[in-house]
PDB file of N, CA, C, O and CB in Angstrom:
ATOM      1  N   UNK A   1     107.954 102.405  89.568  1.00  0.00           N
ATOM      2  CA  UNK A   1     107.598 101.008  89.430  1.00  0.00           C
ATOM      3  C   UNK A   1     108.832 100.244  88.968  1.00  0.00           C
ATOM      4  O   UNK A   1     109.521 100.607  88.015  1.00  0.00           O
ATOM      5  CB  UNK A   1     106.414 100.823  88.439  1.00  0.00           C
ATOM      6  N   UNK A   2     109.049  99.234  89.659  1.00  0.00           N
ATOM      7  CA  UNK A   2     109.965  98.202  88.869  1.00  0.00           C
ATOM      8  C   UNK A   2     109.727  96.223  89.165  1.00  0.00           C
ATOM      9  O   UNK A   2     109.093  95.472  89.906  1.00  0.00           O
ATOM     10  CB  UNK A   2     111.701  98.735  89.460  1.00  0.00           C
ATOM     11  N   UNK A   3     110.654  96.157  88.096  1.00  0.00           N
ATOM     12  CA  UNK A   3     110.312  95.041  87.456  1.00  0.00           C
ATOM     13  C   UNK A   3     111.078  93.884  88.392  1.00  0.00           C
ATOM     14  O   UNK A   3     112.131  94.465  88.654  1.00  0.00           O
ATOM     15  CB  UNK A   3     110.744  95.131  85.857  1.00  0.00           C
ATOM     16  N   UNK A   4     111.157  92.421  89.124  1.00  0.00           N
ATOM     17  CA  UNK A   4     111.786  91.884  89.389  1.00  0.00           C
ATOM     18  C   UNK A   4     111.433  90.773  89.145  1.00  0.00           C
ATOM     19  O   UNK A   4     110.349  90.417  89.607  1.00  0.00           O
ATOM     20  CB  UNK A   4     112.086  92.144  90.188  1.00  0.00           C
ATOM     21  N   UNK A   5     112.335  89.700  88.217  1.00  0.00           N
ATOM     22  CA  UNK A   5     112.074  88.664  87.214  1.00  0.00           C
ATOM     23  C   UNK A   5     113.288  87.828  87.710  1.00  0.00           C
ATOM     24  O   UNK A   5     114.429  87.926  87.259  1.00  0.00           O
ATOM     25  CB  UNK A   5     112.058  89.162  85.517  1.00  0.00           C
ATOM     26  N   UNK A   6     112.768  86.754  88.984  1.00  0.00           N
ATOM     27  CA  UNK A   6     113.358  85.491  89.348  1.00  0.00           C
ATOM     28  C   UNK A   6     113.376  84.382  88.592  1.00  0.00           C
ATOM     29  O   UNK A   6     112.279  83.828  88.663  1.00  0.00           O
ATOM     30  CB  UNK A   6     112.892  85.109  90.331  1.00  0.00           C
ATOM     31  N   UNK A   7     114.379  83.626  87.675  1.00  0.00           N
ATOM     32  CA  UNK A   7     114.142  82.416  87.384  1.00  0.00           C
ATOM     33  C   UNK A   7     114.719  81.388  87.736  1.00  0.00           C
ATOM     34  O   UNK A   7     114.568  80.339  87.111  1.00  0.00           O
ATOM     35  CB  UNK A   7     114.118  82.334  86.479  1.00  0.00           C
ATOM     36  N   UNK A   8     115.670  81.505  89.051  1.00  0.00           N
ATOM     37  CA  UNK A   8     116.159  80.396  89.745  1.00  0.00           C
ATOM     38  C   UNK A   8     115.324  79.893  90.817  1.00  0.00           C
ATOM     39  O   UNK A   8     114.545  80.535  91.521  1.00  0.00           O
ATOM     40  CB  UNK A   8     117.377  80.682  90.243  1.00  0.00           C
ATOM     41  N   UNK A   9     115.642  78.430  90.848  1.00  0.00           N
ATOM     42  CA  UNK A   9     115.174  77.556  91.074  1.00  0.00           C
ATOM     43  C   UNK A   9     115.359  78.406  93.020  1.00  0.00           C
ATOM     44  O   UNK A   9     116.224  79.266  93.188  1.00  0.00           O
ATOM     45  CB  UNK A   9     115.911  76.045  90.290  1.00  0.00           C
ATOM     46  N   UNK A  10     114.571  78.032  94.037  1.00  0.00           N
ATOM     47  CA  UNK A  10     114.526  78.598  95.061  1.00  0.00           C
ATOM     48  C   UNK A  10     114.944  77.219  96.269  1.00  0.00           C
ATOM     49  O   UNK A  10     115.094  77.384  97.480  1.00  0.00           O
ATOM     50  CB  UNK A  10     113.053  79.386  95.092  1.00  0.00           C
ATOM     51  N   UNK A  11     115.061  75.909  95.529  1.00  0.00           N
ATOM     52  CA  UNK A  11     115.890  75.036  96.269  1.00  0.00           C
ATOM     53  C   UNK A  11     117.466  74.544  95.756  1.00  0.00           C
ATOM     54  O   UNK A  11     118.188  73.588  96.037  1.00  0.00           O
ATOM     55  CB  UNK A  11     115.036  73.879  96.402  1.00  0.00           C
ATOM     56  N   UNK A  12     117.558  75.454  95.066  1.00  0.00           N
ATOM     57  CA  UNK A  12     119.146  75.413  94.033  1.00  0.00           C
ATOM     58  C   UNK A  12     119.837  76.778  94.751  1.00  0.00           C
ATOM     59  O   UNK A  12     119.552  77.968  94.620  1.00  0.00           O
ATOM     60  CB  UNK A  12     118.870  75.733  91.777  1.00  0.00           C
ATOM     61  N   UNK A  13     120.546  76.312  95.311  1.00  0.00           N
ATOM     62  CA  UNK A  13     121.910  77.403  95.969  1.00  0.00           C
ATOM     63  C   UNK A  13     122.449  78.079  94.855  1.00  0.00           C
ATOM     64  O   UNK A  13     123.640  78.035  94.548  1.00  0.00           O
ATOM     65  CB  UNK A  13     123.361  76.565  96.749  1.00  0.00           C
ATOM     66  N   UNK A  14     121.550  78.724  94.230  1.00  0.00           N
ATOM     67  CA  UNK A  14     121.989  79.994  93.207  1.00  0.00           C
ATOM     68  C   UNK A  14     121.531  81.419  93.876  1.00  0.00           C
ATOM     69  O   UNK A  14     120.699  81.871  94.663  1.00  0.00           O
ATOM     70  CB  UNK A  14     121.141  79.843  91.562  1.00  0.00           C
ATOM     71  N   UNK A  15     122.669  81.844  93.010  1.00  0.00           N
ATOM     72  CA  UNK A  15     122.515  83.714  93.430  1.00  0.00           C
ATOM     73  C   UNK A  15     121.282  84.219  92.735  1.00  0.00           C
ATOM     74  O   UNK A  15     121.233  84.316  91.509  1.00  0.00           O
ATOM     75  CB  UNK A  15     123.976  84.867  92.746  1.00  0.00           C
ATOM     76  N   UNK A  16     119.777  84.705  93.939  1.00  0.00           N
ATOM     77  CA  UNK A  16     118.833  85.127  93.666  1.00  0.00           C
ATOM     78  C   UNK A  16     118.800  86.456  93.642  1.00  0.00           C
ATOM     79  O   UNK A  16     118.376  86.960  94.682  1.00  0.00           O
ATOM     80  CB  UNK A  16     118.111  84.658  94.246  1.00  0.00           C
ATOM     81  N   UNK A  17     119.277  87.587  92.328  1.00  0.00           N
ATOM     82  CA  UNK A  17     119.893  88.563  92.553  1.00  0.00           C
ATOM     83  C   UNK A  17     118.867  89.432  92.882  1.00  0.00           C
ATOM     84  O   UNK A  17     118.912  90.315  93.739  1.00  0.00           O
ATOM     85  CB  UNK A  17     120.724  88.900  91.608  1.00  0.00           C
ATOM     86  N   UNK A  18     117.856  89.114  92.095  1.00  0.00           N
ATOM     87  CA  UNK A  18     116.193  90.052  91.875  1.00  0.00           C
ATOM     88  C   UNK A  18     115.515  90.145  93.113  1.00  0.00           C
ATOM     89  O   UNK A  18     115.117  91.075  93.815  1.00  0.00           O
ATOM     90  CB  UNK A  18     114.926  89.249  90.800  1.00  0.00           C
ATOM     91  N   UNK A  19     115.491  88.320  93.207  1.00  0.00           N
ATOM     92  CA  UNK A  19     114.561  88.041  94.919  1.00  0.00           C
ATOM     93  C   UNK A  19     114.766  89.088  95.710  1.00  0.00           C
ATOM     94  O   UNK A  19     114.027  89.993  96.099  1.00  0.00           O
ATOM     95  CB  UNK A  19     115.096  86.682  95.998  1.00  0.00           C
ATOM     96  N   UNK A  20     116.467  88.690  95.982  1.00  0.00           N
ATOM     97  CA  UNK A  20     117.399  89.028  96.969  1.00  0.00           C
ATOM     98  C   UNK A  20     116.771  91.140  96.886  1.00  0.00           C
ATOM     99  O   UNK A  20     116.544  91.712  97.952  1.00  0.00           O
ATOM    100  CB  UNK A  20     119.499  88.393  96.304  1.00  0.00           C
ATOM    101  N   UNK A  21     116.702  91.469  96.304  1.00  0.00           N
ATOM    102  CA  UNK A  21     116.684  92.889  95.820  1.00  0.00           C
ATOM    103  C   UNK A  21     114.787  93.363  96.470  1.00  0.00           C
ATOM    104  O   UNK A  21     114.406  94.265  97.217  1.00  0.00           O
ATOM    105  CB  UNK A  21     117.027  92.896  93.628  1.00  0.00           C
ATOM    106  N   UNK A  22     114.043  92.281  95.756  1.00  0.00           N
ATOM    107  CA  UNK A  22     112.888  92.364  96.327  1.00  0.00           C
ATOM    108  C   UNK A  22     113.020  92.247  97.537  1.00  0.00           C
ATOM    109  O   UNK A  22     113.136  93.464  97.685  1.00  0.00           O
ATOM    110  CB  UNK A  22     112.061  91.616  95.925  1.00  0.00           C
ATOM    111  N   UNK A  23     113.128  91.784  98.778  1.00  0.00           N
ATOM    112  CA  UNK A  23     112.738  91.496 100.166  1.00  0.00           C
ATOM    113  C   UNK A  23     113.622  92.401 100.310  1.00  0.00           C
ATOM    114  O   UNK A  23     112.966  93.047 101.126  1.00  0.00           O
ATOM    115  CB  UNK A  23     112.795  90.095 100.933  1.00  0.00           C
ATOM    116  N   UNK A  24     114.730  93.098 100.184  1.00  0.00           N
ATOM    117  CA  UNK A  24     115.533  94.055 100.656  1.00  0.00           C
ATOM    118  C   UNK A  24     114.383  95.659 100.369  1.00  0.00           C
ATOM    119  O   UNK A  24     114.203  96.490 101.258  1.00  0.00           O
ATOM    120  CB  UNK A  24     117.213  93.913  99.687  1.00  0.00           C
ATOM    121  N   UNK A  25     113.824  95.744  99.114  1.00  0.00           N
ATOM    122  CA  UNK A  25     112.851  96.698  98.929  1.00  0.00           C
ATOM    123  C   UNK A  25     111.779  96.549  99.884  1.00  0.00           C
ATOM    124  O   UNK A  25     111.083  97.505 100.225  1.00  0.00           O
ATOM    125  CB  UNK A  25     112.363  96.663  97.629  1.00  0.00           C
ATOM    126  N   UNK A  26     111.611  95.268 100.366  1.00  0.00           N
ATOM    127  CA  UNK A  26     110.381  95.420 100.965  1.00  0.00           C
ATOM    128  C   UNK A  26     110.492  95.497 102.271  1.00  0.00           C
ATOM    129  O   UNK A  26     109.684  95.998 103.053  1.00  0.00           O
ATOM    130  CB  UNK A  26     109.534  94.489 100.664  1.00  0.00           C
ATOM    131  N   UNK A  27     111.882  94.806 102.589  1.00  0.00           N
ATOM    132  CA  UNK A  27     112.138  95.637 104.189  1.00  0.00           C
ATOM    133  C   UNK A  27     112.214  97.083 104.506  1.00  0.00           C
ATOM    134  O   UNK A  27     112.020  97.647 105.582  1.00  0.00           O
ATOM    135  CB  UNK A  27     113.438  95.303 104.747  1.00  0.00           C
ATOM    136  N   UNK A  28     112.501  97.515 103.472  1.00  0.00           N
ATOM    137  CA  UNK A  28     113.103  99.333 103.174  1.00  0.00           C
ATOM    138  C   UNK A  28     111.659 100.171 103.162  1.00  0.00           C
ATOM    139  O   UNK A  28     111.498 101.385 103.286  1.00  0.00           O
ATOM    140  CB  UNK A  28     114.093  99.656 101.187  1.00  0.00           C
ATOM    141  N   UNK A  29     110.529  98.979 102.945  1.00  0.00           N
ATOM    142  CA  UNK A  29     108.625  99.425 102.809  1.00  0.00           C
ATOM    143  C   UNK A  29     109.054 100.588 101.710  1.00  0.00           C
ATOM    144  O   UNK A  29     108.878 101.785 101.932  1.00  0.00           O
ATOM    145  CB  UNK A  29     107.505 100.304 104.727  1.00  0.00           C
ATOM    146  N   UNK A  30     109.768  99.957 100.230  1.00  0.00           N
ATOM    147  CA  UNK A  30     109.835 100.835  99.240  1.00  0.00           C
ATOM    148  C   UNK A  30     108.830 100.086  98.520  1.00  0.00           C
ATOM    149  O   UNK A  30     108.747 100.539  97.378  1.00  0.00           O
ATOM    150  CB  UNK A  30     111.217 101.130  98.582  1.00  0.00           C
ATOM    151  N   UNK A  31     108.029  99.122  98.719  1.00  0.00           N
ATOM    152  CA  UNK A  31     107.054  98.368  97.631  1.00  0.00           C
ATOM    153  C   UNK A  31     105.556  98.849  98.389  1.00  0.00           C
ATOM    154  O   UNK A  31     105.547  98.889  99.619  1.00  0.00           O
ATOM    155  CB  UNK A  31     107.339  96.299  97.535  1.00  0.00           C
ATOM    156  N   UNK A  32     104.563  99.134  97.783  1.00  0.00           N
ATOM    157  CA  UNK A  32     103.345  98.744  98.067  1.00  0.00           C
ATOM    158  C   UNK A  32     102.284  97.451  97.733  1.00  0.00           C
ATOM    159  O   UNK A  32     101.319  97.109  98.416  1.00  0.00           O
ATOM    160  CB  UNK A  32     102.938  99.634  97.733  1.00  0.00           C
ATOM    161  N   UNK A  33     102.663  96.979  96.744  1.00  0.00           N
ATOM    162  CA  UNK A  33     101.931  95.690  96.066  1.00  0.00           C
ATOM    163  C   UNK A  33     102.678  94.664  95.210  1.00  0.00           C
ATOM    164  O   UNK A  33     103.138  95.112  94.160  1.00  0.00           O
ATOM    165  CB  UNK A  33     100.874  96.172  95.144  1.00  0.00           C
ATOM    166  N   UNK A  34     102.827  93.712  95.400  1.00  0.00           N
ATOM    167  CA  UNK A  34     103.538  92.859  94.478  1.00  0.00           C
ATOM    168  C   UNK A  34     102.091  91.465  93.964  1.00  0.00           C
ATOM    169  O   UNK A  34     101.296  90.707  94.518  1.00  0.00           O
ATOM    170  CB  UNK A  34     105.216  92.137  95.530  1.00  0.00           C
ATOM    171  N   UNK A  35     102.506  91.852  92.654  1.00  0.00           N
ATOM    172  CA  UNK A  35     101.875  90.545  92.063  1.00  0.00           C
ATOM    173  C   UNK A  35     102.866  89.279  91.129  1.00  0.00           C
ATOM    174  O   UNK A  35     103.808  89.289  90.338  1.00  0.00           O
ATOM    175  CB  UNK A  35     100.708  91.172  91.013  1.00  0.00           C
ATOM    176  N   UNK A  36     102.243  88.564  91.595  1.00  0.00           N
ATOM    177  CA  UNK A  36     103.266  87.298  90.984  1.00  0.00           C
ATOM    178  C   UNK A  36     102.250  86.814  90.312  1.00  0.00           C
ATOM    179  O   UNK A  36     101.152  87.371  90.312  1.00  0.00           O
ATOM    180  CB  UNK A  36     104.074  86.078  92.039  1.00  0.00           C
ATOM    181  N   UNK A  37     102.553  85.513  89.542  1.00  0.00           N
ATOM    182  CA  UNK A  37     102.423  84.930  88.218  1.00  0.00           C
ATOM    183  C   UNK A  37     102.190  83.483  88.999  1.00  0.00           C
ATOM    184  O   UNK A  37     101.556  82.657  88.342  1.00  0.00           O
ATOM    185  CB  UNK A  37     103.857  85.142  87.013  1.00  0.00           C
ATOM    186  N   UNK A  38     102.587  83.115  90.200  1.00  0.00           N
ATOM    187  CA  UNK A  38     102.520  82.159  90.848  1.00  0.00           C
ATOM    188  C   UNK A  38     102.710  82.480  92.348  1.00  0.00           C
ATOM    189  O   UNK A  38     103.316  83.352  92.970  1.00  0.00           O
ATOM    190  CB  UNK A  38     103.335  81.313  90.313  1.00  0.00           C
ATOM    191  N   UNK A  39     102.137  81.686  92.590  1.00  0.00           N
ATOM    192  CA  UNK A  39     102.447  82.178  94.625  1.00  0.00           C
ATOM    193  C   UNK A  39     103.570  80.974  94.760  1.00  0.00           C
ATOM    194  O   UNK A  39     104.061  81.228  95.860  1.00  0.00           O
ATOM    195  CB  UNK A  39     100.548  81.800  96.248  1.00  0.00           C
ATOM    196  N   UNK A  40     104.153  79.974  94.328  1.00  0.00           N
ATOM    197  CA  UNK A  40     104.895  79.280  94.462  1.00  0.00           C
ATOM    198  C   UNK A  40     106.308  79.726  94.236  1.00  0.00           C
ATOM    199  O   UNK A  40     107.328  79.245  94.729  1.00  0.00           O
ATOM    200  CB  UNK A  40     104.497  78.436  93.896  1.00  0.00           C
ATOM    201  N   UNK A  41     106.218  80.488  93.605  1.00  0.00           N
ATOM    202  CA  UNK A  41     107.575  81.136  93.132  1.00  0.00           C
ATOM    203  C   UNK A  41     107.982  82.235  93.867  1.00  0.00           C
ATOM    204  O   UNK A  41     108.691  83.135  93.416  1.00  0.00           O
ATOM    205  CB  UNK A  41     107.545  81.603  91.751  1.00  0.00           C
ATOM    206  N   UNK A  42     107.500  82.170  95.103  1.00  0.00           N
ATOM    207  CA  UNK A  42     107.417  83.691  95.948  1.00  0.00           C
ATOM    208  C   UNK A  42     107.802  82.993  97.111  1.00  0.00           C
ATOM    209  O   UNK A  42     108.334  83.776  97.898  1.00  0.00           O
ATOM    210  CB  UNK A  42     105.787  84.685  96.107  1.00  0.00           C
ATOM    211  N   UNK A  43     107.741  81.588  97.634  1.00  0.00           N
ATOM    212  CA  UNK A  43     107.873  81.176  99.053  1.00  0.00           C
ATOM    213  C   UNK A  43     107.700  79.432  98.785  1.00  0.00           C
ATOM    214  O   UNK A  43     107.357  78.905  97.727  1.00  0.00           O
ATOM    215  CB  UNK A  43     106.536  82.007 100.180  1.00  0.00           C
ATOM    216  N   UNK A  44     107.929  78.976  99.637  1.00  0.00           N
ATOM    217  CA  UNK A  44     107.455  77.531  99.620  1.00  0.00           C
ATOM    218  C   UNK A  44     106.219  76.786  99.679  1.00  0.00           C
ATOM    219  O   UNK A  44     105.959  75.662  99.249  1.00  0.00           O
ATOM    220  CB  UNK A  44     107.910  77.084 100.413  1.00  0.00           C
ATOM    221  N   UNK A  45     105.309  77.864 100.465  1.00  0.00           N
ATOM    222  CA  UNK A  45     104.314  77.383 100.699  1.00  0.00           C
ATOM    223  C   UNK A  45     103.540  79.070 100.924  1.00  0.00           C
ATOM    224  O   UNK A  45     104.209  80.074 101.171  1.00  0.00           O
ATOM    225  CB  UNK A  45     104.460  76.173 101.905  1.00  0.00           C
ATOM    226  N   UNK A  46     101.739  79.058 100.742  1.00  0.00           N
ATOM    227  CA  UNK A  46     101.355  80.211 101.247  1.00  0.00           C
ATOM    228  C   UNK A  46     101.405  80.159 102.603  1.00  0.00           C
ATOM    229  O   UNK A  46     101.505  81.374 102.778  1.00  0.00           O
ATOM    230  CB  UNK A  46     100.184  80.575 100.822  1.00  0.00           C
ATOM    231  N   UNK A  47     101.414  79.636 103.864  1.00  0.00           N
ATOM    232  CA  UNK A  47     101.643  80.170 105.134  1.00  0.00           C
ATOM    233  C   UNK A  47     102.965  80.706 105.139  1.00  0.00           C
ATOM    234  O   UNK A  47     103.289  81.872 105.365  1.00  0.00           O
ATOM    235  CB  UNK A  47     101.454  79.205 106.192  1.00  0.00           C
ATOM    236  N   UNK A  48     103.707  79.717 104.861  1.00  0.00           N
ATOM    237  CA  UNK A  48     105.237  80.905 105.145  1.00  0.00           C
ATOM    238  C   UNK A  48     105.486  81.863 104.022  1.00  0.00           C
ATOM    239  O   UNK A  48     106.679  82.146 103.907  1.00  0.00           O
ATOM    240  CB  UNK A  48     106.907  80.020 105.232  1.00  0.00           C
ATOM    241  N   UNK A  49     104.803  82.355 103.288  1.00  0.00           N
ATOM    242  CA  UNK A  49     104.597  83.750 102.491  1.00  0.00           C
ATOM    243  C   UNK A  49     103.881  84.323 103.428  1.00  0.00           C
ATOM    244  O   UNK A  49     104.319  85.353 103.941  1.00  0.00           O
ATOM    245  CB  UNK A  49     103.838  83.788 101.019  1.00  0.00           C
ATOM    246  N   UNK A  50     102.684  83.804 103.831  1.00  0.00           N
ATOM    247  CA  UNK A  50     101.859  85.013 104.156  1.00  0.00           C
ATOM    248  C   UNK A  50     102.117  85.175 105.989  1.00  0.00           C
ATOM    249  O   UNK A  50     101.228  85.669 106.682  1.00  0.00           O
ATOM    250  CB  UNK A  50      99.991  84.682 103.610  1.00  0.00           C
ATOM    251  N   UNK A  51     103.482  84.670 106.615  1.00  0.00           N
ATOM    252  CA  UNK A  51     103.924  84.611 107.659  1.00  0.00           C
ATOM    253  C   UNK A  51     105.245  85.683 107.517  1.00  0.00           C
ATOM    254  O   UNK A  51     105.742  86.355 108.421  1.00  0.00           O
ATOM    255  CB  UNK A  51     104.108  83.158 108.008  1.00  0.00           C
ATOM    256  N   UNK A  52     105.638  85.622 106.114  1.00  0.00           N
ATOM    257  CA  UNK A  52     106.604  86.299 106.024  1.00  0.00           C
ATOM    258  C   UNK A  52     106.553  87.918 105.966  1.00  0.00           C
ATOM    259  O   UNK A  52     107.595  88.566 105.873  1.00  0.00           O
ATOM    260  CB  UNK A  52     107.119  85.773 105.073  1.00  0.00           C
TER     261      UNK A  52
END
């Protein structure tokens, strides 16, 4: 299990080191479930999360 704790802003051209690490795990299908604290903080909107 591990932990990935984003707190940059996702329309601020900052280095998303965690994000960046998550979607790389999840292309790799090393994740089975992710829960967030917000669905906003995961995508812009839920269609393009749940498109993604």
């Amino acid at each position: 299990m591990d932990t990935y704790i984003d707190i940059a802003s996702g329309k601020a051209k900052s280095n998303r080191k965690a994000f960046n690490r998550l979607i790389k795990d999840c292309e790799e299908k090393n994740i089975e479930i992710i829960i967030t604290k917000n669905i906003s903080r995961f995508g812009r909107d839920t269609v393009e999360v749940l498109e993604g």
